[in-house]
MARVO-825390 format. One record per residue (C-alpha): residue in one letter; residue number from 0; y, z, x. Coordinates in nm, 4 decimals, always signed. Layout:
! MARVO-825390
<r 'A' NUM <Y Z X>>
...
! end
This chain:
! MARVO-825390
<r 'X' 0 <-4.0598 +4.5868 -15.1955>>
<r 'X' 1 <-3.7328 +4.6310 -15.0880>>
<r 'X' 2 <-3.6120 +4.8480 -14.7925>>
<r 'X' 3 <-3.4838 +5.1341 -14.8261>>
<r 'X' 4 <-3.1427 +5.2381 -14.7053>>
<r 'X' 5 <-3.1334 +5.5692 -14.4915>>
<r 'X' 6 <-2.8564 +5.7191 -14.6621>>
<r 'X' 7 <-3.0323 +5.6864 -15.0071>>
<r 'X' 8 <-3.3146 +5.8161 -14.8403>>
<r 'X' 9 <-3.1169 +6.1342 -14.7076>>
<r 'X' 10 <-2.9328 +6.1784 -15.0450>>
<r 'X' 11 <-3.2893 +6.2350 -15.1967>>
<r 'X' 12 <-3.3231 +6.5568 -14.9539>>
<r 'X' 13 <-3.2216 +6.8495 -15.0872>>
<r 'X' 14 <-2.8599 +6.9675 -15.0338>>
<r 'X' 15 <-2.9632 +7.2860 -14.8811>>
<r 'X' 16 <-3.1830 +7.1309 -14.6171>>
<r 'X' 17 <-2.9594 +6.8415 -14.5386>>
<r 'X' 18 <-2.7348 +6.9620 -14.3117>>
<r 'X' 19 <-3.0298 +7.1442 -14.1078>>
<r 'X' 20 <-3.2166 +6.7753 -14.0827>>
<r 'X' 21 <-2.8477 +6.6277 -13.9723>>
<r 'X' 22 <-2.8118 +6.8723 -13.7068>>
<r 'X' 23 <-3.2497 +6.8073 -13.6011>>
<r 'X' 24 <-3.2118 +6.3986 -13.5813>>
<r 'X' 25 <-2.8500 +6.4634 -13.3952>>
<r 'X' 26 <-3.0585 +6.7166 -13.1194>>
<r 'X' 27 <-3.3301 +6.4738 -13.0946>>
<r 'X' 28 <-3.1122 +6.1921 -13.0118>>
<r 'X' 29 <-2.9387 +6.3980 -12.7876>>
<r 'X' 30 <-3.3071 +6.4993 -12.5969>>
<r 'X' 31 <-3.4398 +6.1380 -12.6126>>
<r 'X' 32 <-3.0557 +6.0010 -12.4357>>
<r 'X' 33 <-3.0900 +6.2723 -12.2045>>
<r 'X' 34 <-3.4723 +6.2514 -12.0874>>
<r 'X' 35 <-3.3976 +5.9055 -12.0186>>
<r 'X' 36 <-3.0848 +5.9669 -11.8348>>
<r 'X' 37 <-3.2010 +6.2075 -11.6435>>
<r 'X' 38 <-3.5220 +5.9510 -11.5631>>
<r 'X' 39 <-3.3013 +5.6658 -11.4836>>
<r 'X' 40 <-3.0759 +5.9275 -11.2491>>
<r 'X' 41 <-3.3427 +6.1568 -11.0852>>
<r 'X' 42 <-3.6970 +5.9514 -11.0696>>
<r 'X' 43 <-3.6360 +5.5537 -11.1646>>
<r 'X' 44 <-3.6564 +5.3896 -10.7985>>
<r 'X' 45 <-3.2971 +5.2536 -10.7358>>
<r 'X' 46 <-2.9846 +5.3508 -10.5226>>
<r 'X' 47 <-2.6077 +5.2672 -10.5007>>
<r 'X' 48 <-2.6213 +5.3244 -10.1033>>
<r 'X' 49 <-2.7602 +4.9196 -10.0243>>
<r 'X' 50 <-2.6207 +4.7442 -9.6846>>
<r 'X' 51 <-2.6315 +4.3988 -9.6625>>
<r 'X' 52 <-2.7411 +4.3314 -9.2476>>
<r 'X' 53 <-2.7977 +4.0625 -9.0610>>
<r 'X' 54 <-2.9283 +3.9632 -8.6868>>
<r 'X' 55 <-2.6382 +3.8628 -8.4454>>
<r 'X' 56 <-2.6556 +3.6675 -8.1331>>
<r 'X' 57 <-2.4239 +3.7571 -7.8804>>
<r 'X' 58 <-2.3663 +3.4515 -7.6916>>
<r 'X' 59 <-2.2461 +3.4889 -7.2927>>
<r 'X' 60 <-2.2431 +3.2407 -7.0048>>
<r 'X' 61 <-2.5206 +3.2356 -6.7661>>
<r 'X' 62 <-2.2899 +3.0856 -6.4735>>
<r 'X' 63 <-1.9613 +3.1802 -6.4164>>
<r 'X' 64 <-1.6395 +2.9086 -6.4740>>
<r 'X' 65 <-1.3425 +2.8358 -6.6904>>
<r 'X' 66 <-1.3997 +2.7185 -7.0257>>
<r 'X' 67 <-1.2574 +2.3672 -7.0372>>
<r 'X' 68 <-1.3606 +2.2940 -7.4124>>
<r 'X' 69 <-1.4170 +2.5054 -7.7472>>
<r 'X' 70 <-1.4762 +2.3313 -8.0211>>
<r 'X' 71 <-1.5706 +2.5440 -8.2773>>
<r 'X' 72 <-1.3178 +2.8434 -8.5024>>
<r 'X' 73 <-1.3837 +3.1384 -8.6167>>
<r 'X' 74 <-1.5988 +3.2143 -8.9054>>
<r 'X' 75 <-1.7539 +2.7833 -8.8730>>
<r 'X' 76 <-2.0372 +2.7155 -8.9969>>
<r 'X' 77 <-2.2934 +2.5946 -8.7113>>
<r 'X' 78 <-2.6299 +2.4678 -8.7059>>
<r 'X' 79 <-2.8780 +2.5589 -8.4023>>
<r 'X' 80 <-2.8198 +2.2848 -8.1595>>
<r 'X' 81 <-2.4467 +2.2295 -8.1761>>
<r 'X' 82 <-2.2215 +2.2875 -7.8871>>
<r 'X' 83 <-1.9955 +2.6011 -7.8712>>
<r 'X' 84 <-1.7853 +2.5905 -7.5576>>
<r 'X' 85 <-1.8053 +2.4235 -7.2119>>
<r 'X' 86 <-1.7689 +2.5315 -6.8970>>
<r 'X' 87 <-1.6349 +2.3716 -6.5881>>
<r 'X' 88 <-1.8970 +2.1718 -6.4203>>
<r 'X' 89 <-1.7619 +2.0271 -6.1146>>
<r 'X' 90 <-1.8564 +2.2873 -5.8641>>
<r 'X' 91 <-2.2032 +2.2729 -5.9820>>
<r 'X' 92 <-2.1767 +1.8756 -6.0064>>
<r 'X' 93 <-2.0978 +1.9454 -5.6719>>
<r 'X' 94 <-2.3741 +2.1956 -5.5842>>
<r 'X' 95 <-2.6526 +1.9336 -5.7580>>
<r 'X' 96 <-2.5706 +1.6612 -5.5199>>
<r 'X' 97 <-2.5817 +1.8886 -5.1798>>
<r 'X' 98 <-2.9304 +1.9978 -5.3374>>
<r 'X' 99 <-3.0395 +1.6489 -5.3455>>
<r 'X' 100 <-2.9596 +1.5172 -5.0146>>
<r 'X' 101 <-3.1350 +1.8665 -4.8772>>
<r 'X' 102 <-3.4378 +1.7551 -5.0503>>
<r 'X' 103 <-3.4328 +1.4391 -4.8914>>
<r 'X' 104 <-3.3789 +1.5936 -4.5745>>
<r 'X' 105 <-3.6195 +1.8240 -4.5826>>
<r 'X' 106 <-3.9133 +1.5673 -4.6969>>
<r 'X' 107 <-3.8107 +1.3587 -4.4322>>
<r 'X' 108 <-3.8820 +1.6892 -4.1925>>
<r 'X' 109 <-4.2321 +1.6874 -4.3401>>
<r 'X' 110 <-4.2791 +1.3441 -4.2711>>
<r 'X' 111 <-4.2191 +1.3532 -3.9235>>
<r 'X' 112 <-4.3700 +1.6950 -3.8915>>
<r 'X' 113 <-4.7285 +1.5479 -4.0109>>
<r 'X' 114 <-4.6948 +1.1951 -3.8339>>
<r 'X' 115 <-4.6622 +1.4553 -3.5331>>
<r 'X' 116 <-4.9285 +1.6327 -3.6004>>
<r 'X' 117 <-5.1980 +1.4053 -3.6891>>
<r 'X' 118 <-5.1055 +1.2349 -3.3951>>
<r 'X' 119 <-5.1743 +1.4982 -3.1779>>
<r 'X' 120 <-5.4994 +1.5677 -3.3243>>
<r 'X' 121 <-5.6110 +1.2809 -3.2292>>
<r 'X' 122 <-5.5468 +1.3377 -2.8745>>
<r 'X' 123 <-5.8224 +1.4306 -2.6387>>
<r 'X' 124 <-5.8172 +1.7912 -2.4947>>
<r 'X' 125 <-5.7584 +1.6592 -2.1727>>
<r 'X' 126 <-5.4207 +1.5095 -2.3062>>
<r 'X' 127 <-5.3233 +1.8033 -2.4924>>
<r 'X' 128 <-5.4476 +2.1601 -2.5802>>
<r 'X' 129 <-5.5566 +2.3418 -2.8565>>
<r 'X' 130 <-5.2243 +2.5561 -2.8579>>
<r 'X' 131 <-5.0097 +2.2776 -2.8686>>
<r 'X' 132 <-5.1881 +2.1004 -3.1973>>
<r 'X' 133 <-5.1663 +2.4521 -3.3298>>
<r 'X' 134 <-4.8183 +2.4477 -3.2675>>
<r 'X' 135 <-4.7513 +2.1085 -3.4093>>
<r 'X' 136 <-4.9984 +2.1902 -3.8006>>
<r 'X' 137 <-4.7796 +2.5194 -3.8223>>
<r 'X' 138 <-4.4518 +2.3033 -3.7137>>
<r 'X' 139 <-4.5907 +2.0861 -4.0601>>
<r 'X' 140 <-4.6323 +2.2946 -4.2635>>
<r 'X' 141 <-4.3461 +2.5389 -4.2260>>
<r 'X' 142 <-4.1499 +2.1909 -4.3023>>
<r 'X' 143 <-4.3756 +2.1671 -4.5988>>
<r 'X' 144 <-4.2092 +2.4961 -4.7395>>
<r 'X' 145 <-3.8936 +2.4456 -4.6504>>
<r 'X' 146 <-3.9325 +2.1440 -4.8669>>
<r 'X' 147 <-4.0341 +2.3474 -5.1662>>
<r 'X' 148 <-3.7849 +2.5851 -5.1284>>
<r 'X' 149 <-3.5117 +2.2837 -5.1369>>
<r 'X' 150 <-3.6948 +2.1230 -5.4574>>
<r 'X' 151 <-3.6526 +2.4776 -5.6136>>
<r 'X' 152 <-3.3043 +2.4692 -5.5053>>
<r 'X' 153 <-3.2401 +2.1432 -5.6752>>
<r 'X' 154 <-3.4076 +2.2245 -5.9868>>
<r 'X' 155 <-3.1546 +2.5556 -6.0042>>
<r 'X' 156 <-2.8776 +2.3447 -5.9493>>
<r 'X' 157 <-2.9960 +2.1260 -6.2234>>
<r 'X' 158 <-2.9713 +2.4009 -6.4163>>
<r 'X' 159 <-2.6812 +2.5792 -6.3313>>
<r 'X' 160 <-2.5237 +2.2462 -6.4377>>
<r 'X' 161 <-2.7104 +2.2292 -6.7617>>
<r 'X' 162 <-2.5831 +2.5475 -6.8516>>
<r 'X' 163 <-2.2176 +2.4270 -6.8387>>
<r 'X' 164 <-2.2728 +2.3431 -7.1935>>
<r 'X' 165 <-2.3558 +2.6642 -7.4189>>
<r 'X' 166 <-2.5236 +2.5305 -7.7658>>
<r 'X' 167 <-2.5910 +2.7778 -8.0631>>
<r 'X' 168 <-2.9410 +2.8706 -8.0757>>
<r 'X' 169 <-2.9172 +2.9106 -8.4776>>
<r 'X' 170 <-2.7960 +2.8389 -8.8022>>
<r 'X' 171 <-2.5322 +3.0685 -8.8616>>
<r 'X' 172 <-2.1689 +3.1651 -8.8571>>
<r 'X' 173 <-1.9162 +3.1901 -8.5758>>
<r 'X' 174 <-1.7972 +3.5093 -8.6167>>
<r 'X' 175 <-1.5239 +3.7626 -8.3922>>
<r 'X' 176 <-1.4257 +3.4381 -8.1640>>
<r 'X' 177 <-1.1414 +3.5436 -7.9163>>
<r 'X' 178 <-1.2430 +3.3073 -7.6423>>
<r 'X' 179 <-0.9578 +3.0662 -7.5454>>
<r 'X' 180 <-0.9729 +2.7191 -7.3464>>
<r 'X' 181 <-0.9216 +2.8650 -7.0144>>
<r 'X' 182 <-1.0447 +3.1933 -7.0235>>
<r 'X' 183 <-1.3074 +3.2763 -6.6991>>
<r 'X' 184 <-1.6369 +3.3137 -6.8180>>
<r 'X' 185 <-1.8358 +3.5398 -6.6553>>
<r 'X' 186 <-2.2133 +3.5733 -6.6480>>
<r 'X' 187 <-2.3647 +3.8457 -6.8980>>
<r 'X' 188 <-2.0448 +3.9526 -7.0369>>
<r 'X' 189 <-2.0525 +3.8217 -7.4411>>
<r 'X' 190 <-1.7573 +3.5664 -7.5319>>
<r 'X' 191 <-1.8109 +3.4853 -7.8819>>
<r 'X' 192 <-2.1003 +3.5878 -8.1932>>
<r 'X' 193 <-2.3102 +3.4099 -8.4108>>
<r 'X' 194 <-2.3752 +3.5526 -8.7401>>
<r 'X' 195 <-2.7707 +3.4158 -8.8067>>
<r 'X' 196 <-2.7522 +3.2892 -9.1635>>
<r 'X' 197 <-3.1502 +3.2407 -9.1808>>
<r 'X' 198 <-3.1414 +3.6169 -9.1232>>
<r 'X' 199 <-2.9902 +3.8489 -9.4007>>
<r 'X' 200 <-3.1685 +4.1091 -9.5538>>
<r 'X' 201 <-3.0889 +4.4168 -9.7828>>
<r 'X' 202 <-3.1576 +4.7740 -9.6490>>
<r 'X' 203 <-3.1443 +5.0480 -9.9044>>
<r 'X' 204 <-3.1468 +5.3897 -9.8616>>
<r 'X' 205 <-3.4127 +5.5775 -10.1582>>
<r 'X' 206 <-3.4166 +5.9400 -10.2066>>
<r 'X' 207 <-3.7787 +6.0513 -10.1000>>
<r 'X' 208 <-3.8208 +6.1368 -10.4523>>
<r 'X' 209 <-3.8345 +5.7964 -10.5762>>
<r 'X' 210 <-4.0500 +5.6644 -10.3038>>
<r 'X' 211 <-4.3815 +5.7079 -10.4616>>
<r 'X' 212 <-4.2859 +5.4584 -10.7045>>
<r 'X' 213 <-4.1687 +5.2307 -10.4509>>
<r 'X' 214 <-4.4813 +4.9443 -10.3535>>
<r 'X' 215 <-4.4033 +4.6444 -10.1253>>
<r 'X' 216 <-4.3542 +4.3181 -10.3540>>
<r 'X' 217 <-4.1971 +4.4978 -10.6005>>
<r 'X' 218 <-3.9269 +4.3181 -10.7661>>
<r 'X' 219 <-3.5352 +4.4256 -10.6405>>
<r 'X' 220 <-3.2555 +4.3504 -10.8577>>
<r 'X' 221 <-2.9510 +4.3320 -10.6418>>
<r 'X' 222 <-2.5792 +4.4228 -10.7454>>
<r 'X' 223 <-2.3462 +4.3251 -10.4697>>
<r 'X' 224 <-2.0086 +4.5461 -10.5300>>
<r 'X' 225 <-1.7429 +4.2591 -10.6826>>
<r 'X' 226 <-1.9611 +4.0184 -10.7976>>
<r 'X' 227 <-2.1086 +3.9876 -11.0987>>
<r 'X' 228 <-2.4319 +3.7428 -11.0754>>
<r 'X' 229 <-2.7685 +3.9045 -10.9433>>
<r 'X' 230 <-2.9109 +3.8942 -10.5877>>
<r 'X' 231 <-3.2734 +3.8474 -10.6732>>
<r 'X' 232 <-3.5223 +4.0032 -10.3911>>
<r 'X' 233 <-3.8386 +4.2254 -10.3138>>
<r 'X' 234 <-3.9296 +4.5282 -10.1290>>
<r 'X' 235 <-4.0726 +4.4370 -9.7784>>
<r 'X' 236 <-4.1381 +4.7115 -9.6259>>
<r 'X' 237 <-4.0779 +5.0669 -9.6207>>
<r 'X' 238 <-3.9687 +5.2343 -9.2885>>
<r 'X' 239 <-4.1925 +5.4828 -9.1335>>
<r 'X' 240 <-3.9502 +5.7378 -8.9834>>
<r 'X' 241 <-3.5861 +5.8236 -8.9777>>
<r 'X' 242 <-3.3872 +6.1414 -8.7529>>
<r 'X' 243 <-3.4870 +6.4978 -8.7900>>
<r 'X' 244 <-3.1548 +6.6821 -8.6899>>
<r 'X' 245 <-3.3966 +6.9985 -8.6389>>
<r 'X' 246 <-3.5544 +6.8550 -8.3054>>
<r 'X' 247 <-3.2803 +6.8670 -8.1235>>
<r 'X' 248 <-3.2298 +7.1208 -7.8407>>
<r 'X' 249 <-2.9079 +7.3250 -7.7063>>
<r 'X' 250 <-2.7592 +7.3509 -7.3676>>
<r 'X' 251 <-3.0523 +7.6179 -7.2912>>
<r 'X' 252 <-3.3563 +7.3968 -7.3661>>
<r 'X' 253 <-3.3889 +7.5258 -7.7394>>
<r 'X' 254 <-3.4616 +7.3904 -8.0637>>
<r 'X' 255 <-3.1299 +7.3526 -8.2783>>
<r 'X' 256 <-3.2536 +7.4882 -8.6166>>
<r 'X' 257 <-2.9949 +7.4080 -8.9310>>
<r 'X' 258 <-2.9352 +7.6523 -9.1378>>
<r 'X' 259 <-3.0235 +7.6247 -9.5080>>
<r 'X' 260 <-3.0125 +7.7684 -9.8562>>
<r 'X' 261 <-3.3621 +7.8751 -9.9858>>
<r 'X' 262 <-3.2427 +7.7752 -10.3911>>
<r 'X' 263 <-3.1040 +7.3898 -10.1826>>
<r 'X' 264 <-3.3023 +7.1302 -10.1113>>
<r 'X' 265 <-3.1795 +6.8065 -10.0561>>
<r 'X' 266 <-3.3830 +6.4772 -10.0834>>
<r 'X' 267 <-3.3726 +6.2979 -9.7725>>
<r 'X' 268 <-3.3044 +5.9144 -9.7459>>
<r 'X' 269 <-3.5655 +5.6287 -9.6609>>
<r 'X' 270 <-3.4578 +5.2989 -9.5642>>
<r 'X' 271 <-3.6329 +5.0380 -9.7372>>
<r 'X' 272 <-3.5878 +4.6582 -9.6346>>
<r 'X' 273 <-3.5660 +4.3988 -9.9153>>
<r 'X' 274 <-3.5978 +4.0295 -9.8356>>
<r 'X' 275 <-3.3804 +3.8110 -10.0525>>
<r 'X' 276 <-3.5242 +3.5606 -10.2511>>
<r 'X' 277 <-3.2275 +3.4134 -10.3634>>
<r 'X' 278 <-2.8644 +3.4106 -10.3606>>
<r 'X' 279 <-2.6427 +3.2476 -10.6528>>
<r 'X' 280 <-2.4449 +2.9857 -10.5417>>
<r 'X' 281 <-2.1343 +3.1330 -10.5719>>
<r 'X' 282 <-2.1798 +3.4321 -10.4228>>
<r 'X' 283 <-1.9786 +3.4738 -10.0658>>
<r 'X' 284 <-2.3049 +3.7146 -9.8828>>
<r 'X' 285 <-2.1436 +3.9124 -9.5231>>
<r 'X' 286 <-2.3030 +4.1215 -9.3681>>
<r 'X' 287 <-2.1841 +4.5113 -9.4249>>
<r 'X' 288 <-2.1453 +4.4381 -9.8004>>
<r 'X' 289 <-2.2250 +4.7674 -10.0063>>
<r 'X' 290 <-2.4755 +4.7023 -10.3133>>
<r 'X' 291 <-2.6627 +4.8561 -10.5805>>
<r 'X' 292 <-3.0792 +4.8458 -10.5737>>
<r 'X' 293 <-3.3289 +4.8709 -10.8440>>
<r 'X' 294 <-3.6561 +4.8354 -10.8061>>
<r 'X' 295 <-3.8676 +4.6500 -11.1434>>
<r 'X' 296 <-4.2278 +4.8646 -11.0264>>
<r 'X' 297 <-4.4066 +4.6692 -11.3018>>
<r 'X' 298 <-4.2688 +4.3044 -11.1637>>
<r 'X' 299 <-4.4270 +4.1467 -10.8281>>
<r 'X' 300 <-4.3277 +3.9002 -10.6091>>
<r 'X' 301 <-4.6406 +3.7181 -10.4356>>
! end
C-alpha cells in the first residue's frame, strides 16, 4: 500500500476546515517546542556555571639559604620525586660535621662516666661512701642524656641538610614560578606552586530545583568553553551546605535580615563535584576553566 503524502491527505479536508486544522497542528507544535524548552531550561539537571579546580601545593623551604640551583620553568611538567630548586648547603654541611664530633664526645663522656662508676661500686664502704657512688651513677647517667640529646642533634642536622634539596611531592605542573637563582629562601614563606595534575575535578553550581534529579554516579557530559570534544565524567557528590547571608549579625549583635519580594524567589545554587573520567587528548584542561554540565539521570557510572 503506498504511503500517503500529507499534503494529499490535507487537500482531502474540507476547504472550510483547513485553515482551522493549519492553525491547530501549528499551536501544537508550538506547545510541544515549548514544554520541552521550558523542561530543558527550568527542570533538566544541567548548568552553564561549571569551574574546573584543582589541589595546589604551595611549596616553601623548611631551612633558610640562597637558592644555588633551579632547574625547572614555569608551567613544566614534573613528576613527584623530581628536584625543584636547591638550597645552599654548606653551613649545614658544616653544622652536620660539628654534630658528629659532639656525638663522639659525648659517648666518650658516658664511657668514662660508667667505667667510674662501676668502679666505685665495687669499692668497700670503708673506701668510699654511699654519697659518693651516688654521685658518680647520677654523674653517668646525666652523660647518658647528654648523649641523646647530641644524637638528636645530629639526626636534625642530617636533616636540615637533607632539606637543601626541595623535590615535588606530585605529578603536576609548575605553575606562578618567580623564584630566581639567588633569591634567600626563607622558612614557611611559599617560593613556587605545583599545579597537582592527578587532582582536577569539575564543580558545578545546580539550581536547587534541579537537585532532586541529581543522584551520585550519574553520568556528566562536560562542555569546556572553546573546545569542542566532550569531557566525559560523573556526579560524586553533592555538597551539604553553602552561606546563608541571613545569619549574619550587625555592629549591635543582630541578625542581618535581606530584604525580599514576596512574588521573587530565587533558586539558590548547590555545588556539585564531578570526577572526570576522561579527558580527550587534545584538550589543554587548567584549572579556572568555565564549562557547561549536564547530567544523563538515566546513565550510571559504576
Amino acid at each position: 500500500m503506498p504511503a500517503m503524502n500529507p499534503a494529499d491527505t490535507l487537500h482531502r479536508v474540507p476547504a472550510h476546515l483547513r485553515r482551522p486544522l493549519t492553525t491547530g497542528i501549528v499551536v501544537l507544535l508550538a506547545l510541544i517546542l515549548g514544554w520541552s524548552l521550558w523542561w530543558h531550561y527550568f527542570r533538566a539537571p544541567w548548568t552553564r556555571d561549571g569551574r574546573v579546580r584543582v589541589e595546589v601545593v604551595n611549596i616553601a623551604a623548611q631551612i633558610s639559604g640562597e637558592v644555588i640551583a633551579l632547574p625547572v620553568a614555569d608551567n613544566q611538567r614534573v613528576n613527584k620525586g623530581d628536584v625543584l630548586l636547591r638550597i645552599e648547603p654548606v653551613d649545614y654541611q658544616l653544622a652536620l660535621m660539628q654534630a658528629e664530633a659532639n656525638v663522639q664526645a659525648r659517648q666518650d663522656q658516658v664511657q668514662i662516666a660508667q667505667e667510674d662508676a662501676l668502679r666505685r661500686q665495687k669499692l668497700g664502704a670503708q673506701a668510699i661512701s654511699a654519697e659518693e657512688k651516688n654521685t658518680a651513677q647520677s654523674s653517668y647517667l646525666q652523660a647518658e642524656a647528654a648523649a641523646q640529646a647530641a644524637v638528636a642533634a645530629r639526626d636534625q642536622a642530617r636533616i636540615n641538610l637533607d632539606r637543601c634539596v626541595i623535590r615535588s611531592p606530585v605529578n603536576g605542573y609548575v605553575t606562578n614560578l618567580t623564584l630566581r637563582v639567588g633569591d634567600y629562601a626563607t622558612p614557611g614563606q611559599t617560593k613556587l606552586s605545583v599545579v597537582d595534575s592527578d587532582s582536577f575535578w569539575i564543580s558545578g553550581y545546580f539550581e536547587e530545583t534541579k537537585l532532586p534529579r541529581i543522584r551520585e554516579g550519574d553520568y556528566a557530559h562536560v562542555r569546556l568553553m572553546g573546545w569542542s570534544p566532550e569531557v566525559a565524567g560523573h556526579v560524586e557528590s553533592i555538597s551539604r551546605g553553602i552561606s546563608d547571608t541571613n545569619s549574619e549579625v550587625d555592629a549591635t549583635g543582630l541578625q542581618n535580615v535581606n530584604p525580599i519580594f514576596t512574588w521573587v524567589r530565587l533558586a539558590q545554587r548547590i555545588p556539585v563535584r564531578i570526577h572526570i573520567d576522561k579527558v580527550p587528548s587534545k584538550i589543554v584542561i587548567a584549572a579556572g576553566q568555565t564549562c557547561t554540565i549536564e547530567i544523563d539521570d538515566h546513565r550510571k557510572v559504576k
